[in-house]
C-alpha positions as CSV (number, residue, x, y, z in Angstrom):
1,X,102.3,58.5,-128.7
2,X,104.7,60.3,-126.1
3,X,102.8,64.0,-125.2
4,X,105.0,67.1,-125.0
5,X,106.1,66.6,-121.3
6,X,107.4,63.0,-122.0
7,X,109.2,64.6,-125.0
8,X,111.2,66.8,-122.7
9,X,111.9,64.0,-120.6
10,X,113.3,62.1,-123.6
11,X,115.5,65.0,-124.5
12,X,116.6,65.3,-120.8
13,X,117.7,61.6,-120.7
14,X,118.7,61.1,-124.0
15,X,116.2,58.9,-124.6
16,X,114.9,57.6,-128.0
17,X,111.3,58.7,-128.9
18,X,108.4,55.9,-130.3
19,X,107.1,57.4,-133.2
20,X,105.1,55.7,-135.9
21,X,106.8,54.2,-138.9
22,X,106.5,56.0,-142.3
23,X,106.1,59.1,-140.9
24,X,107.4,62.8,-140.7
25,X,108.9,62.2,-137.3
26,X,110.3,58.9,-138.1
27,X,113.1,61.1,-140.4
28,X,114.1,62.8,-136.8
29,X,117.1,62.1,-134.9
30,X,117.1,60.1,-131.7
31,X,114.3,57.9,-132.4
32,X,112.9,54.6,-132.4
33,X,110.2,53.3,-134.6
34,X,107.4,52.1,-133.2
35,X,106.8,47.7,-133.5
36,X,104.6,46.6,-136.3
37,X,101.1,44.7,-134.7
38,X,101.3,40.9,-134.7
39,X,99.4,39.9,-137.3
40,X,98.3,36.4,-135.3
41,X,97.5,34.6,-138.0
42,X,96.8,31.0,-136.4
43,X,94.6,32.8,-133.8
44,X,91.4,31.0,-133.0
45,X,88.4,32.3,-135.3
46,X,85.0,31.1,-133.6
47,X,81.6,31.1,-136.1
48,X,80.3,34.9,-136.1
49,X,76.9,32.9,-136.7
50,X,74.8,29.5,-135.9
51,X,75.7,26.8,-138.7
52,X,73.0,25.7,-140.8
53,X,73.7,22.0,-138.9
54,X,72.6,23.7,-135.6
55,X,69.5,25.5,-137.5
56,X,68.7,21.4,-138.7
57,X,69.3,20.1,-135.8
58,X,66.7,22.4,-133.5
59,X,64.1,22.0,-136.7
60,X,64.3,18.2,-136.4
61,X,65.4,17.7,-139.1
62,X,67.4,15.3,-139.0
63,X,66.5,11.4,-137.9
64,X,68.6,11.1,-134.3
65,X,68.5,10.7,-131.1
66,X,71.0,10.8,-128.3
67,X,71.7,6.9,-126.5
68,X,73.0,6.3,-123.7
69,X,75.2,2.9,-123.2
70,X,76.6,1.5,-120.1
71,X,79.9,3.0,-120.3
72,X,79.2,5.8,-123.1
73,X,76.9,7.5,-125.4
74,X,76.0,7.2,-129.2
75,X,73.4,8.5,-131.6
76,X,70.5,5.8,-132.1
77,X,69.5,6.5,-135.5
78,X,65.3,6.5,-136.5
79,X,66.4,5.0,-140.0
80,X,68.9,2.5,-141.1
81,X,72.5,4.4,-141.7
82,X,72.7,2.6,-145.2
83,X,69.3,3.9,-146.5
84,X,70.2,7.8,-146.3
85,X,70.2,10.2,-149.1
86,X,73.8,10.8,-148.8
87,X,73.8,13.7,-151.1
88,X,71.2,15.7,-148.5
89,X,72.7,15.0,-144.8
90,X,76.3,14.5,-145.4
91,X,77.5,17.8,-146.4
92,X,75.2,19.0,-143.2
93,X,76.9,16.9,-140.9
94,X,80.2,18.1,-142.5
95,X,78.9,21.5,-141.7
96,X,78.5,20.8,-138.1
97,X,82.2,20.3,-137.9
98,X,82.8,24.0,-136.9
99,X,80.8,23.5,-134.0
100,X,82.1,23.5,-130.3
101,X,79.3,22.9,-128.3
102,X,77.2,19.8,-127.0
103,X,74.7,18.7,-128.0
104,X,75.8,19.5,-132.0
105,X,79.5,19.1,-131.5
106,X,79.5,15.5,-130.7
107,X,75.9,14.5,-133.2
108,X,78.0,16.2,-136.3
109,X,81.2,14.3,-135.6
110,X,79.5,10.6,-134.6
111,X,77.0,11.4,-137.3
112,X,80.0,11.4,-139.9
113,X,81.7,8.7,-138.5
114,X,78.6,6.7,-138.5
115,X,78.0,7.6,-141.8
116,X,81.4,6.7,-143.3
117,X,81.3,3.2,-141.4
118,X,78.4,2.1,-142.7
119,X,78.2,3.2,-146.5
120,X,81.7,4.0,-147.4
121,X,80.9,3.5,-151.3
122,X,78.3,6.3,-150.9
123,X,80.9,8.8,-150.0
124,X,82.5,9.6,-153.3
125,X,79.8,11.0,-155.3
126,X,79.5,13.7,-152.0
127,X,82.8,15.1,-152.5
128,X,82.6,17.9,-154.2
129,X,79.7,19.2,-151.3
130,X,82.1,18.4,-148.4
131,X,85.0,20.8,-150.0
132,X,83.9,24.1,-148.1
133,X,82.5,22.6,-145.0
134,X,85.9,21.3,-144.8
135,X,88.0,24.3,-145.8
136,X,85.2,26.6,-143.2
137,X,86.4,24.0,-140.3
138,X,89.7,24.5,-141.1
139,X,89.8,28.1,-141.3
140,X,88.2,28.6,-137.6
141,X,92.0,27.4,-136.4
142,X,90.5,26.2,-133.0
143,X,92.6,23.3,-131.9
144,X,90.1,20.5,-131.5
145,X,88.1,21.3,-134.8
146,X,91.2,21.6,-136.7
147,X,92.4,17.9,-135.2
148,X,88.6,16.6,-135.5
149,X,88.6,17.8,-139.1
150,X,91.7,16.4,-140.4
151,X,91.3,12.9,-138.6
152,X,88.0,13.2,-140.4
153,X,89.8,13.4,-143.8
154,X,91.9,10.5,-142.9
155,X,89.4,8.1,-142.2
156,X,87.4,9.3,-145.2
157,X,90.4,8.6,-147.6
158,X,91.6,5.2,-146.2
159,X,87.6,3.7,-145.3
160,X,86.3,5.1,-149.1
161,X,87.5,4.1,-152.1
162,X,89.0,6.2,-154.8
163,X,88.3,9.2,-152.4
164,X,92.0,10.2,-152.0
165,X,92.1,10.6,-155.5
166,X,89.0,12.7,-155.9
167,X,90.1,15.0,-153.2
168,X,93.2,16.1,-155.7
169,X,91.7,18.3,-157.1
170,X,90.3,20.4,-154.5
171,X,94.0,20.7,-152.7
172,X,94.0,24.5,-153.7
173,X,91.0,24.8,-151.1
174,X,92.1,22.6,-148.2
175,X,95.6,22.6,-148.5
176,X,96.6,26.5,-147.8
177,X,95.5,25.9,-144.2
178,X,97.4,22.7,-143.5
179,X,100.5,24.9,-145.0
180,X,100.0,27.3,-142.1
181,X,99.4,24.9,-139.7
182,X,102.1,22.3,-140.4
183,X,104.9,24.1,-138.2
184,X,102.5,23.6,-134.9
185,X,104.5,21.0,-133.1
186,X,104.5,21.7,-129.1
187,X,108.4,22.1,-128.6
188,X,108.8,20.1,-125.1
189,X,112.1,19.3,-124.1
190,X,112.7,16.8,-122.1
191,X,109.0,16.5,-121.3
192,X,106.4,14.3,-122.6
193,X,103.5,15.7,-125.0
194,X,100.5,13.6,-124.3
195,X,99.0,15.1,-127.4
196,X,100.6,12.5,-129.7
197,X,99.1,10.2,-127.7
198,X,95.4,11.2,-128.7
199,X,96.4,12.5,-131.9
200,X,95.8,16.6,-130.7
201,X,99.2,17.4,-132.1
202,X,98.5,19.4,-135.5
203,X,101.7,19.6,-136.4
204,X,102.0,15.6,-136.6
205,X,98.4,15.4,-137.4
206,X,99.1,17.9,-140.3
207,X,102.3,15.5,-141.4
208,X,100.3,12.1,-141.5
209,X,97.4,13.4,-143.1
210,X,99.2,14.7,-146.3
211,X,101.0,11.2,-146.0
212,X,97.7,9.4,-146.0
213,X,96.9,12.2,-149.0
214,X,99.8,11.4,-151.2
215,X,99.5,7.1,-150.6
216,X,95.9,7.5,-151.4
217,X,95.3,9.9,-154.3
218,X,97.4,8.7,-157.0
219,X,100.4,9.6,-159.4
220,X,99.2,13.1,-159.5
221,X,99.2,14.0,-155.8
222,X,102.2,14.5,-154.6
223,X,103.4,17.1,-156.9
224,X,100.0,18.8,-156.1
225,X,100.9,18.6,-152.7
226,X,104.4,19.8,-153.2
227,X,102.8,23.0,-155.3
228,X,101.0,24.0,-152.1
229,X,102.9,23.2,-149.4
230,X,106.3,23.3,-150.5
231,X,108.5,22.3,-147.0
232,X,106.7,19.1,-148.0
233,X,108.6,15.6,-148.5
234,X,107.2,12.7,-150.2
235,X,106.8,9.7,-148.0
236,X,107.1,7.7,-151.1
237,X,109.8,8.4,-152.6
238,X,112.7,8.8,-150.2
């Protein structure tokens, strides 16, 4: 707010004043209300606390280790991958998805992909436990979970059967996210995005997941789709 000097000097000049809008002074002449805050709303929201996969992970809870190959690194699992209790560390690797730090960031993500390889049929009775570990990764809008997450989703629906069509119903929980997210293409120019190349683009990503959504989940989902995200365009009908 301008003090009394800076008023005068206003005056002097012929200056408009910056006062606040919806107030007294905003009914005075010769001045100029002041610019709403940005509201920022795909600004990156990092965990105000530890996820429960981290709190598992430091009890030992869960039966991993880290391996190192020639050329890379994997998890070696103490148990066969197969012989799990899907319905107990699924949704915890799931919840590990928010993190961005190593060790946990890269033991929740191969964990899942691990998991999905080797039992897909076990995935679709876990469904309705993944819903909010997926809708919390989505919500943190930090670039690499958000890609991680939704390639995640992808691989799920085309590796498991009949997943795409459980997931329709739970489109009022992870869907509002990809809505604000879908207009996030990198506007280049003449230059090249290496993004698309690694599938980091969340725009696109956004695009070919619903895609992989509507081929996969049945009569039903594209006009569930369409209810949520409504800039949405059927890639089976046109």
């Amino acid at each position: 707010m301008p003090t009394s000097s800076t008023h005068w000097l206003y005056e002097q000049l012929h200056l408009p004043r910056v006062v606040p809008a919806f107030s007294t002074q905003a009914l005075q002449p010769n001045v100029r209300l002041q610019a709403p805050p940005r509201v920022h709303c795909v600004r990156p929201r990092p965990l105000a606390r530890p996820t429960l996969f981290r709190k598992y992970y430091e009890r030992g809870d869960f039966p991993i280790a880290l391996q190192f190959d020639a050329s890379s690194k994997s998890i070696a699992w103490k148990e066969p991958v197969d012989s799990l209790d899907y319905h107990h560390y699924l949704p915890m690797f799931f919840d590990g998805l928010c993190e961005t730090e190593h060790p946990y960031k890269f033991f929740a993500r191969r964990g899942i992909h691990d998991m999905i390889k080797h039992a897909p049929h076990k995935v679709l009775p876990v469904v309705p436990q993944l819903i909010i570990p997926i809708k919390n990764a989505l919500n943190t809008r930090i670039p690499d979970v958000v890609c991680c997450t939704m390639q995640i989703i992808q691989k799920m629906v085309k590796s498991c059967e009949m997943v795409g069509e459980a997931l329709v119903p739970y489109y009022r929980q992870i869907l509002p996210m990809f809505n604000l997210l879908k207009p996030m293409n990198v506007n280049t120019g003449d230059g090249i995005d290496y993004a698309q190349q690694k599938d980091e683009n969340i725009g696109d990503l956004v695009q070919q997941t619903l895609e992989i959504l509507e081929r996969h989940g049945g009569e039903d989902a594209f006009i569930n789709i369409k209810y949520m995200i409504p800039t949405y365009e059927s890639c089976m009908l046109n």
